[in-house]
N, CA, C and O of each residue as an XYZ file, in Angstrom:
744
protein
N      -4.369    -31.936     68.245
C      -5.641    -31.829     68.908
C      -6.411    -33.135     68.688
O      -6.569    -33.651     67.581
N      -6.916    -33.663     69.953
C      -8.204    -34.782     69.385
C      -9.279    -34.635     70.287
O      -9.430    -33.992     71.326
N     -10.138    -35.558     69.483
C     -11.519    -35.216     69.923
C     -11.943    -36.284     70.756
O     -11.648    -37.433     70.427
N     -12.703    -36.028     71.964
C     -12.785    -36.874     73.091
C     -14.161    -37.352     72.988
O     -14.564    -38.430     73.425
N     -15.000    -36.279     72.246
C     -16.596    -37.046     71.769
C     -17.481    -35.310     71.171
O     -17.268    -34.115     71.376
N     -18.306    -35.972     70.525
C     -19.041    -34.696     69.731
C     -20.847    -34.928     70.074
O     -21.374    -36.019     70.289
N     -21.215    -34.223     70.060
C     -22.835    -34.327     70.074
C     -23.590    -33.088     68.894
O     -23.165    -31.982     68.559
N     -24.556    -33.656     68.577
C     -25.263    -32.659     67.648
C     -26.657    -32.018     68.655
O     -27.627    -32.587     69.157
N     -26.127    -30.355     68.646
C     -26.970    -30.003     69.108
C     -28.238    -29.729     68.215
O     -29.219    -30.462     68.088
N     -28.038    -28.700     67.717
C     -29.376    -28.414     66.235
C     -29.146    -29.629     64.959
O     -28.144    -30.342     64.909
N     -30.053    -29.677     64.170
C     -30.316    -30.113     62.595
C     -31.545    -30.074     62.427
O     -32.479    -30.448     63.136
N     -31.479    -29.443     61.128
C     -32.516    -29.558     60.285
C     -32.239    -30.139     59.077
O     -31.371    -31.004     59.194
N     -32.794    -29.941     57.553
C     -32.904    -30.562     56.582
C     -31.492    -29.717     55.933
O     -31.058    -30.036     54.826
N     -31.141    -29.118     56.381
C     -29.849    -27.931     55.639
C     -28.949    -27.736     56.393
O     -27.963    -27.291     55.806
N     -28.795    -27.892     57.672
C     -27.819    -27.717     58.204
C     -27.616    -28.431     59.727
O     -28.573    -29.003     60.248
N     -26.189    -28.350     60.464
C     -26.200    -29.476     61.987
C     -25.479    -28.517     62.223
O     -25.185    -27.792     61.273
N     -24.996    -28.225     63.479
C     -24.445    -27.961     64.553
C     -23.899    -28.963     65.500
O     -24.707    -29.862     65.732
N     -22.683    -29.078     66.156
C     -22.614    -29.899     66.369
C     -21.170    -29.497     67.570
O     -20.092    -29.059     67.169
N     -21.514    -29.792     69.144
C     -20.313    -29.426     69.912
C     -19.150    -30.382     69.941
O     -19.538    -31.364     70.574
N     -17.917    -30.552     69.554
C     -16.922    -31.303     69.657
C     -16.348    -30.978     71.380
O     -16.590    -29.845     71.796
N     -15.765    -31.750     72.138
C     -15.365    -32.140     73.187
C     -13.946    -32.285     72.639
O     -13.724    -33.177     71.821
N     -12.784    -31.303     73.118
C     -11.222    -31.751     72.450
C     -10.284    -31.821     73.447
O     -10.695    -31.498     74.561
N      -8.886    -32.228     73.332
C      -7.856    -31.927     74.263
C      -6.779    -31.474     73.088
O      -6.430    -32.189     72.149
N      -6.357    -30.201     73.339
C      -5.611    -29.398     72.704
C      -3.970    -29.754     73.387
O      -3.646    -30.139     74.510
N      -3.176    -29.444     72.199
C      -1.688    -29.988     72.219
C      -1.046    -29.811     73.827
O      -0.197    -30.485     74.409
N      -1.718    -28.781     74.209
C      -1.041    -28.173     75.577
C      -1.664    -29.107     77.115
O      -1.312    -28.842     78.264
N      -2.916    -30.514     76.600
C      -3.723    -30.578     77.948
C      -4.908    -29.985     77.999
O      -5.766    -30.851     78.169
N      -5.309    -29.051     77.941
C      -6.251    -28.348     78.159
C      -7.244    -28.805     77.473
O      -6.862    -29.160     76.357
N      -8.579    -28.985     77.680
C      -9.934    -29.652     77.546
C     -10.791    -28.061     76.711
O     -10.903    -27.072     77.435
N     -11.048    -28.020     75.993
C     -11.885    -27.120     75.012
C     -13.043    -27.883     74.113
O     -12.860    -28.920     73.475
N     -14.056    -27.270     74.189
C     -15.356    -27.150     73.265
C     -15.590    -26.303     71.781
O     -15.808    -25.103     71.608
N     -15.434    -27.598     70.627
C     -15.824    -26.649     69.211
C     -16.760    -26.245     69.051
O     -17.528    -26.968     69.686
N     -17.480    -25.241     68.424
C     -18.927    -25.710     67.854
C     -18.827    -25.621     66.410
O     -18.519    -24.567     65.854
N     -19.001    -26.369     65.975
C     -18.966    -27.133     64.379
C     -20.150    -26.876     63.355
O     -21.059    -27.682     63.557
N     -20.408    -26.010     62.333
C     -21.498    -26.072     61.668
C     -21.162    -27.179     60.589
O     -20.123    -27.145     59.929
N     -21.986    -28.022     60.481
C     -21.874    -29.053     59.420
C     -22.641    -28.982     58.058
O     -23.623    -29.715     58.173
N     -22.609    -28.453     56.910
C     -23.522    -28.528     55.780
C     -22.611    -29.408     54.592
O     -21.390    -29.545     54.519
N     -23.322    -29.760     54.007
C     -22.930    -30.322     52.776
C     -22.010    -29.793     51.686
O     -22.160    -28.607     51.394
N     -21.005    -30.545     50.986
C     -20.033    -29.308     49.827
C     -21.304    -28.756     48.875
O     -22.477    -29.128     48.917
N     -20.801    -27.930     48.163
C     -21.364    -27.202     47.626
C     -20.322    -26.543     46.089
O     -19.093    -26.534     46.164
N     -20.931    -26.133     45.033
C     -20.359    -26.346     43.808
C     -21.054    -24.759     43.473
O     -22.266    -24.556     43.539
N     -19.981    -23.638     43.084
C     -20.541    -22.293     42.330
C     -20.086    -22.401     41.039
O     -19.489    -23.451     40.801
N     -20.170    -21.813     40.364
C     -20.763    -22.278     38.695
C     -20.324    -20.189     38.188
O     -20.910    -19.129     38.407
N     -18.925    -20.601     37.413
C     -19.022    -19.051     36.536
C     -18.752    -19.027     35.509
O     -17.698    -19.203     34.897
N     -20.687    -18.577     34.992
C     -20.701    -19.157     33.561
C     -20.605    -17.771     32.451
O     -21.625    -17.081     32.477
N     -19.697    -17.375     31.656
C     -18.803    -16.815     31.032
C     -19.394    -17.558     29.604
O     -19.450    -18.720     29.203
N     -19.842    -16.081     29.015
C     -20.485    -16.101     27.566
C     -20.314    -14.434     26.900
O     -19.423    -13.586     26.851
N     -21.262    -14.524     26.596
C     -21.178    -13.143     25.117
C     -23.034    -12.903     25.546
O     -23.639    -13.733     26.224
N     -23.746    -11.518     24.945
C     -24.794    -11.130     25.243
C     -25.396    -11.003     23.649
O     -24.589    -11.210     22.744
N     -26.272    -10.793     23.430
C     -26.709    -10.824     21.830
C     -26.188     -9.772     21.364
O     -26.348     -9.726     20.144
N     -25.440     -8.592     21.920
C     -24.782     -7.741     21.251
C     -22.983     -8.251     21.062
O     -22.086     -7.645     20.476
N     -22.940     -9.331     21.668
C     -21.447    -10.241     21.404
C     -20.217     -9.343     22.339
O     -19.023     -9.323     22.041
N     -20.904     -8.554     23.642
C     -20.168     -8.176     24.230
C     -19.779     -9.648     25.582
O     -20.620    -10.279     26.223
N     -18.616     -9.762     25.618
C     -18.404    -10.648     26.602
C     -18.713    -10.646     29.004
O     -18.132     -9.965     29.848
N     -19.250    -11.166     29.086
C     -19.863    -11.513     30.476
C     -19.391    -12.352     30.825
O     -18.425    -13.055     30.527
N     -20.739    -12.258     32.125
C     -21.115    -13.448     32.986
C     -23.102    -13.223     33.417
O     -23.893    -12.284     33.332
N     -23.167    -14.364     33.777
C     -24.525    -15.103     34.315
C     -24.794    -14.608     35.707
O     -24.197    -15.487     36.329
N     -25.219    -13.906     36.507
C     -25.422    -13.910     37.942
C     -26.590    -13.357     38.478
O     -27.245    -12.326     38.324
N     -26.661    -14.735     39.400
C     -28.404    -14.209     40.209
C     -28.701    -13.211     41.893
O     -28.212    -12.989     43.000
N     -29.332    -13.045     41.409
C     -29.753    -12.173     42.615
C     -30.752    -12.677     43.595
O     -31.759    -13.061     43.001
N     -30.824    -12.800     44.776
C     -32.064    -13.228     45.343
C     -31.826    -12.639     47.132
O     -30.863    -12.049     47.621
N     -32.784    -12.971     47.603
C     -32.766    -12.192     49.075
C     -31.885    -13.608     50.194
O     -31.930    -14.838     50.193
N     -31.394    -12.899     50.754
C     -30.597    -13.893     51.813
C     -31.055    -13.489     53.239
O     -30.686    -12.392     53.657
N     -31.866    -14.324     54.061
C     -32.066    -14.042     54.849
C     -31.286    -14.004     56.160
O     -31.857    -13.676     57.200
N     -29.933    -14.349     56.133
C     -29.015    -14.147     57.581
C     -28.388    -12.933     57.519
O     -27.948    -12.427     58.551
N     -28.257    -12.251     56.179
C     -27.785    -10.649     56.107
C     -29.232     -9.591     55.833
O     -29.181     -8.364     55.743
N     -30.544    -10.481     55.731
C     -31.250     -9.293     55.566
C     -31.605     -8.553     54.149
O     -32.296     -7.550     53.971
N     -30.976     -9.295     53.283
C     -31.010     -8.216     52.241
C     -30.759     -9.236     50.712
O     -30.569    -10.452     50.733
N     -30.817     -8.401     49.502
C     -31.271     -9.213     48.380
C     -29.579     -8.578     47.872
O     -29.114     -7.438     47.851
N     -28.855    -10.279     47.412
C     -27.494     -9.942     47.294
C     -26.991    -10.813     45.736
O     -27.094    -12.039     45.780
N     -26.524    -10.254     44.560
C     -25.877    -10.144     43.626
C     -24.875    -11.688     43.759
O     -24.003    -11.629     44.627
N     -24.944    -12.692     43.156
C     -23.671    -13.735     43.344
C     -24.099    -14.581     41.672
O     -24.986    -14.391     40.839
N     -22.877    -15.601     41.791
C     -22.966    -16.347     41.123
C     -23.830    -17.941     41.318
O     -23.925    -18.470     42.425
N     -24.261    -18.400     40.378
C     -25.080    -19.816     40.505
C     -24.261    -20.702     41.921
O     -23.076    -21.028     41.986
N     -25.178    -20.894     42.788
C     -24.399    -22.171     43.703
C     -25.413    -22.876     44.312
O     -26.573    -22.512     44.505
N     -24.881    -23.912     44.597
C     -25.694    -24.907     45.848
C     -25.231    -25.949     46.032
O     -24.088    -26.143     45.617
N     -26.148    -27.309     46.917
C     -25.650    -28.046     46.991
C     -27.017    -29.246     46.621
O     -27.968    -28.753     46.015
N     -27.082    -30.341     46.876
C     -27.770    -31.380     45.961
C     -29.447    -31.225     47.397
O     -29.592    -30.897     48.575
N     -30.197    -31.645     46.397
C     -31.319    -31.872     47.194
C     -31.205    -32.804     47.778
O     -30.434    -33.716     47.475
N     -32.288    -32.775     49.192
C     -32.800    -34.590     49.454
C     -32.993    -35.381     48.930
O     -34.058    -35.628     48.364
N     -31.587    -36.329     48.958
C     -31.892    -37.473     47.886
C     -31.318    -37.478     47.094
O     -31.159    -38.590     46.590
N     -30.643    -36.349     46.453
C     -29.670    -36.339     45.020
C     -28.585    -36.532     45.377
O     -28.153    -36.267     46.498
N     -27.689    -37.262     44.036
C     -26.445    -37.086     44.310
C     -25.537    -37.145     43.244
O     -26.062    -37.580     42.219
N     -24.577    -36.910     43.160
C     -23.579    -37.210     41.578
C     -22.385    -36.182     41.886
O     -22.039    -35.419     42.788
N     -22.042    -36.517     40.878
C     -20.543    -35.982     40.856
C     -20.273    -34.866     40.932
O     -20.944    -34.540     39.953
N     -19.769    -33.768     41.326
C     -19.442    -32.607     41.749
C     -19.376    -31.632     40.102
O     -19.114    -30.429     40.117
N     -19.535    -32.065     39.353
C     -19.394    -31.629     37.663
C     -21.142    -31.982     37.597
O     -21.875    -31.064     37.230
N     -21.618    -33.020     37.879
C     -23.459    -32.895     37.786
C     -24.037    -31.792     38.607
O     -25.033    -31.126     38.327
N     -23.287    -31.692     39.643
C     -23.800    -30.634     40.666
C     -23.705    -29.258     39.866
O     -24.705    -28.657     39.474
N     -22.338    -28.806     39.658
C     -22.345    -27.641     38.681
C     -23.169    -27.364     37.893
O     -23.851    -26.342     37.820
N     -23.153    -28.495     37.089
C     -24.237    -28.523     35.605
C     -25.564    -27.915     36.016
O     -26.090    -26.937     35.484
N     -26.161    -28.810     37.301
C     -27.477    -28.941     37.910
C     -27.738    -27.406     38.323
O     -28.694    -26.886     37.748
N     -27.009    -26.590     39.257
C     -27.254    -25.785     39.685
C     -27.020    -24.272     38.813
O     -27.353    -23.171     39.251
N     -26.309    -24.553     37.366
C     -26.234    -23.361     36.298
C     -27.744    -23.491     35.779
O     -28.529    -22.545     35.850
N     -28.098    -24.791     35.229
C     -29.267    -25.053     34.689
C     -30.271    -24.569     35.766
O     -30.884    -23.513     35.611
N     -30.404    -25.219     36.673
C     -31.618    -24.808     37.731
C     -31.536    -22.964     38.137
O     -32.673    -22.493     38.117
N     -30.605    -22.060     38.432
C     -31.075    -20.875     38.757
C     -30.879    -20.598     37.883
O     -31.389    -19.478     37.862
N     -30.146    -20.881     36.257
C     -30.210    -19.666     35.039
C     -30.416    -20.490     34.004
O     -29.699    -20.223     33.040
N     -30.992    -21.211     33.891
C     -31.690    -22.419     32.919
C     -30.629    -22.641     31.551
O     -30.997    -23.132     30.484
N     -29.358    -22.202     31.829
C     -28.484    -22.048     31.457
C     -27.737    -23.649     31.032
O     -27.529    -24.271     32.074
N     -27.268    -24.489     29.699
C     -26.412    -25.426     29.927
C     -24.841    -25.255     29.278
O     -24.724    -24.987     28.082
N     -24.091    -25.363     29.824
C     -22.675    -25.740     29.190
C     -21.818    -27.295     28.425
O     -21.527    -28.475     28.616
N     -21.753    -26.284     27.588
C     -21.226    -27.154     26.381
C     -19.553    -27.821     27.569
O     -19.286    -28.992     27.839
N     -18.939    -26.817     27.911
C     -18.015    -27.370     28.718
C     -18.013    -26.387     30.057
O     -18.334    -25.233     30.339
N     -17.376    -27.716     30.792
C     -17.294    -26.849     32.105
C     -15.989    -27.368     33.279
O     -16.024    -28.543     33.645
N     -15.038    -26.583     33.746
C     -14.112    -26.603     33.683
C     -13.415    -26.196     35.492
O     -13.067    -25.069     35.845
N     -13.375    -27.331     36.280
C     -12.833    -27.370     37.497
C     -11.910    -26.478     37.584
O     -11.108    -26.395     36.654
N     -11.779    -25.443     38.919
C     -11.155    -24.145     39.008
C     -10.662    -24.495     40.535
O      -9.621    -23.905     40.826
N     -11.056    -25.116     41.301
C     -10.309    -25.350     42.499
C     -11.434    -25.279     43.567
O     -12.553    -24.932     43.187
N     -11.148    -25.691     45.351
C     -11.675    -25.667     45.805
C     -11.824    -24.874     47.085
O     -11.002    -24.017     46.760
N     -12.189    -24.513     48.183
C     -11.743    -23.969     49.164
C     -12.731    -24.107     50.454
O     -13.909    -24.352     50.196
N     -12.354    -23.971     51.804
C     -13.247    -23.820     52.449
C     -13.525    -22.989     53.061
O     -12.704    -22.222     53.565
N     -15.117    -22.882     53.226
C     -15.903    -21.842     53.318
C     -15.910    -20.564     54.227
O     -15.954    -19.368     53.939
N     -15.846    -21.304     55.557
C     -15.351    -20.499     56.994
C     -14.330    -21.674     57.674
O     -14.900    -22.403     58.486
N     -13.111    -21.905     57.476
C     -12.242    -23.186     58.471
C     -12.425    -23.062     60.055
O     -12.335    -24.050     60.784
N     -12.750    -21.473     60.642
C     -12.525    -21.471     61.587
C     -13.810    -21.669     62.138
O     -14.011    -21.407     63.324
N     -14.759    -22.132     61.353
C     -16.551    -22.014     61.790
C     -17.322    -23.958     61.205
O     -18.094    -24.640     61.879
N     -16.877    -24.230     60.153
C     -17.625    -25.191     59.555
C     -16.842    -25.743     58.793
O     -15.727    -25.316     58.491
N     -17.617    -27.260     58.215
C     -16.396    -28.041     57.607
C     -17.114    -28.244     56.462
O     -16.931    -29.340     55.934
N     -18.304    -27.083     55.633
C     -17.993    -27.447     54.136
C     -17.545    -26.698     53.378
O     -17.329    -25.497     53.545
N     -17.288    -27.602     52.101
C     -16.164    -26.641     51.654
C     -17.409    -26.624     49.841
O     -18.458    -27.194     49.540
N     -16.119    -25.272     48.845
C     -17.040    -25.134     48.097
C     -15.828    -25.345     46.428
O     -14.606    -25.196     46.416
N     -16.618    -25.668     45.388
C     -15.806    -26.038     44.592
C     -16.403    -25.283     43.678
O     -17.605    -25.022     43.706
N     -15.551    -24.859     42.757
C     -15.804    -23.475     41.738
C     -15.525    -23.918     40.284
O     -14.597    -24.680     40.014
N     -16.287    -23.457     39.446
C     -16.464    -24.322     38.121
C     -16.529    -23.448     37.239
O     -17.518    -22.730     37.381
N     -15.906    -23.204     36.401
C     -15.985    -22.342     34.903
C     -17.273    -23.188     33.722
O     -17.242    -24.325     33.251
N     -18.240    -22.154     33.557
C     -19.009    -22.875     32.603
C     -19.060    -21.814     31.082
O     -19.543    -20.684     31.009
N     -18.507    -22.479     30.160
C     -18.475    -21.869     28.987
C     -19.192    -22.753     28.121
O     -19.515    -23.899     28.433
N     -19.519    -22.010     26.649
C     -20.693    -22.804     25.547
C     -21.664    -22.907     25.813
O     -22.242    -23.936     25.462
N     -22.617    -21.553     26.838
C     -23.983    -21.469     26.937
C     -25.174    -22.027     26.283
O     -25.163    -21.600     25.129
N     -25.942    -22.594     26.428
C     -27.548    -22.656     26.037
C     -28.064    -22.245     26.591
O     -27.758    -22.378     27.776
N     -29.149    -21.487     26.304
C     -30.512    -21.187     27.332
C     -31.262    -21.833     27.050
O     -31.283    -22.309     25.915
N     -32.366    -22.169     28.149
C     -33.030    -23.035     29.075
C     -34.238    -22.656     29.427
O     -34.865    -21.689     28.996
N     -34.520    -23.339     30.125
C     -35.762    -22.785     31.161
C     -35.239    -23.263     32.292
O     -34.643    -24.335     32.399
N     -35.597    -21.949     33.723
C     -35.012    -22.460     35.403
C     -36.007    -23.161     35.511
O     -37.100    -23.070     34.954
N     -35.303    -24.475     36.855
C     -35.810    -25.243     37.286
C     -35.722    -24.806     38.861
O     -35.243    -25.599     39.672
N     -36.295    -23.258     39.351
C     -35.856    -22.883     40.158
C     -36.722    -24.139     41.758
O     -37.719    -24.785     41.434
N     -36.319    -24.248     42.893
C     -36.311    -24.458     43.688
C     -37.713    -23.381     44.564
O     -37.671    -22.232     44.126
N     -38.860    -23.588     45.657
C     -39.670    -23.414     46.062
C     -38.781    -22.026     46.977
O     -39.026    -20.848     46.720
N     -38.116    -22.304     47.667
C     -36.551    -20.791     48.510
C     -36.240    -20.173     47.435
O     -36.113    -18.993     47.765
N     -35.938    -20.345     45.761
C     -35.924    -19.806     45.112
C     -36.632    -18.771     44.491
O     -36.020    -17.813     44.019
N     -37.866    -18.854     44.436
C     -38.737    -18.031     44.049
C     -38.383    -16.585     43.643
O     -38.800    -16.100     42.592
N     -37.556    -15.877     44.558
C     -37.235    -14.442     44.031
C     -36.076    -13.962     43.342
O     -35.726    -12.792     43.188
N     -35.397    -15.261     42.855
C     -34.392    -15.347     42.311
C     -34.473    -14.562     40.999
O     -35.479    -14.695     40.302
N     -33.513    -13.780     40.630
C     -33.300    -13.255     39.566
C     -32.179    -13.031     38.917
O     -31.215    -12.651     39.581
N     -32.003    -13.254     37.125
C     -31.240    -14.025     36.596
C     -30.906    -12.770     35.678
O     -31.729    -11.982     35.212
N     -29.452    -12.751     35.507
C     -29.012    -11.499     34.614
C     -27.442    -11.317     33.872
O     -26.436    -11.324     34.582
N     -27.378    -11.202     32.801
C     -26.252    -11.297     31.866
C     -25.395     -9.427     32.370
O     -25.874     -8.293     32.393
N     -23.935    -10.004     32.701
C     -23.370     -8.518     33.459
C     -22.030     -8.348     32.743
O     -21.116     -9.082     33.117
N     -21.796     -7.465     31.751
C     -20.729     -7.444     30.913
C     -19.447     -7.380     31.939
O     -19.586     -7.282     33.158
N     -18.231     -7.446     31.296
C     -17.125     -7.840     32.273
C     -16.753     -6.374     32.710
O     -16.103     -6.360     33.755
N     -16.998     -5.192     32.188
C     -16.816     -4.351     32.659
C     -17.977     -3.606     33.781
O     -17.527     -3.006     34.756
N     -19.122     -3.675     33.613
C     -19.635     -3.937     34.757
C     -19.900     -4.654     36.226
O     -20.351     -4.177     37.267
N     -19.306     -6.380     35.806
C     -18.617     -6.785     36.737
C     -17.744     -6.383     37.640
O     -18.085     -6.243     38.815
N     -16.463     -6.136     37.204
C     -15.449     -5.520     37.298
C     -16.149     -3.947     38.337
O     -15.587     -3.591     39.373
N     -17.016     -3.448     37.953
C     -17.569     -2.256     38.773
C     -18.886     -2.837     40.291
O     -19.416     -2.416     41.319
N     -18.811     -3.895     39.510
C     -19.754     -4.543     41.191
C     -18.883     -4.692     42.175
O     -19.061     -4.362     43.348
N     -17.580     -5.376     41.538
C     -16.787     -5.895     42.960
C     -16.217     -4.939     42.898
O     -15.455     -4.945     43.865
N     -16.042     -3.752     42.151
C     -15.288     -2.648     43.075
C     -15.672     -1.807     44.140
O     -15.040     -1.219     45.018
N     -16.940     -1.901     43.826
C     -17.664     -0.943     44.331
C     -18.561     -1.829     45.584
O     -19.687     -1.333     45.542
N     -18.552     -2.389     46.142
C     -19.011     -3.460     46.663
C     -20.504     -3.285     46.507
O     -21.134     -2.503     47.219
N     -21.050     -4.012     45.582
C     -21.949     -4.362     45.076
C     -22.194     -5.749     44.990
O     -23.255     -6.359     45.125
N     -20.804     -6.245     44.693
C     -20.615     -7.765     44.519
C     -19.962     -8.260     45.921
O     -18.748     -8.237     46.121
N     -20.938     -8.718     46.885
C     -19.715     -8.835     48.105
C     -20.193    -10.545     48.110
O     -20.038    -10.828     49.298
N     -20.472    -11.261     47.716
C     -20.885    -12.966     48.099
C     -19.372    -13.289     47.935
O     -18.674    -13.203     46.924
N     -18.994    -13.750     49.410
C     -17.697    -14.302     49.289
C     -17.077    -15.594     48.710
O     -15.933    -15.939     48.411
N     -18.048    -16.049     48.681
C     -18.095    -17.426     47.613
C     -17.944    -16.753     46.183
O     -17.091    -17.338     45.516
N     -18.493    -15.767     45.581
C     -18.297    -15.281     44.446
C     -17.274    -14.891     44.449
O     -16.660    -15.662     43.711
N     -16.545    -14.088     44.837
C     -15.125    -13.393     44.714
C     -14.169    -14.422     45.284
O     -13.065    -13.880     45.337
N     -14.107    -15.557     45.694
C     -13.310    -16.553     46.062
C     -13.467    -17.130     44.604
O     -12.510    -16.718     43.948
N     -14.059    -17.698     44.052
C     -14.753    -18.593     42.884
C     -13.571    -17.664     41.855
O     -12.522    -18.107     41.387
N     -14.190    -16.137     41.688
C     -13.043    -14.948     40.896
C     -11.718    -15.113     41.336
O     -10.840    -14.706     40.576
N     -11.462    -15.511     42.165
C      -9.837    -15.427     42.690
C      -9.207    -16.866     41.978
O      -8.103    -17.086     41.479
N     -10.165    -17.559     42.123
C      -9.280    -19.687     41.396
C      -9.181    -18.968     40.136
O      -8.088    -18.638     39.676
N     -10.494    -18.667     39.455
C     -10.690    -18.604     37.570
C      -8.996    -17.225     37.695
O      -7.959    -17.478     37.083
N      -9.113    -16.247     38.361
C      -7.961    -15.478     38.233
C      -6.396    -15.890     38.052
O      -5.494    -15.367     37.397
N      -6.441    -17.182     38.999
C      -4.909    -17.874     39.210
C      -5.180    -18.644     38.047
O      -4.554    -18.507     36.996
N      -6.058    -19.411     38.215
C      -5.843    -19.931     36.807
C      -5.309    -19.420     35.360
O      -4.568    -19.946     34.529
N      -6.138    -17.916     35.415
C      -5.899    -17.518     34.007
C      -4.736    -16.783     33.520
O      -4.424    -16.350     32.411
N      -4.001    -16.764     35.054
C      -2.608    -15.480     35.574
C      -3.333    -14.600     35.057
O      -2.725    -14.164     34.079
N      -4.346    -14.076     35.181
C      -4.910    -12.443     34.793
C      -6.468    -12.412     35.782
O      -7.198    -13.375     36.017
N      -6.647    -10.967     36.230
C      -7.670    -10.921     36.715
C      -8.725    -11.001     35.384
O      -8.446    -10.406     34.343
N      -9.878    -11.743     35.521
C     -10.254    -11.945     34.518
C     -11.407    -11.513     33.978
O     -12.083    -12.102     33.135
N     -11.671    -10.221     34.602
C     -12.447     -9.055     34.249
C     -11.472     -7.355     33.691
O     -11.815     -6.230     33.326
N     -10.156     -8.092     33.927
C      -9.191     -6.561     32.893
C      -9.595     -7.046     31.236
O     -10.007     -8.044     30.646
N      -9.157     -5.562     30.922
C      -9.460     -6.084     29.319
C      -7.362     -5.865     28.834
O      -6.959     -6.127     27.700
């Protein structure tokens, strides 16, 4: 397939749209439409609770394209103007929604987001050796809420679909291959 010319229809400060013009293997002349956003880095930060039962970190906040206030793990992508290495990004965005820092933090793989819709993709990060912090939450942030979820309660969000952020359960699927174990069994 190649592309014969592209135009950006929408952008704003977060996101482009953008129609590609193609000629597909067969001849035939077809139109993409391309959402363009920036990569983006989720963060699963894996600790113990003051009773030394073992977790995770995950915020809650309202999403406005589904309508509703949805359960995930730390993610984003860099402000206007920022930039650094995909391991600062992690760092940045555990610290900023759960004021949370890691002693280490540990590349899990990457994937993309929708292939058949947009071209960013998202990279998933194990953060272990907690500190707490203070959030440096973001002004869209505001209703964000921050909460320690033992692994067996975990384990009952995504069963029960409670936990549906597909970025979260993608993020669970790398740390899983990685660990050859789902990594909420005991």
């Amino acid at each position: 397939m190649q592309q014969r010319g592209s135009k950006v229809v929408y952008a704003n400060a977060w996101i482009s749209v953008r129609e590609d013009v193609v000629v597909r293997d067969d001849g035939a002349e077809s139109i993409y439409g391309v959402v363009d956003k920036p990569d983006f880095c989720i963060v699963l930060p894996r600790g113990t609770d003051a009773e030394g039962r073992p977790g995770w970190w995950l915020v809650q906040q309202f999403r406005y394209p589904v309508g509703a206030r949805r359960w995930e793990f730390p993610q984003g992508t860099w402000s206007t103007g920022a930039s650094g290495s995909l391991e600062d990004l992690a760092r940045a965005e555990l610290a900023e929604e759960t004021g949370l820092r890691a002693e280490r933090v540990t590349a899990l793989g990457s994937f993309d987001l929708a292939a058949g819709l947009s071209s960013q993709r998202g990279h998933a990060w194990l953060a272990e050796g907690l500190t707490p912090g203070e959030q440096q939450l973001e002004e869209t942030e505001a209703d964000l809420v921050t909460r320690f979820v033992p692994d067996v309660e975990l384990a009952a969000m995504v069963g029960d679909g409670v936990l549906v952020d597909a970025v979260s359960l993608a993020a669970l699927a790398l740390l899983s291959s990685r660990e050859q174990r789902w990594p909420l069994a005991r």
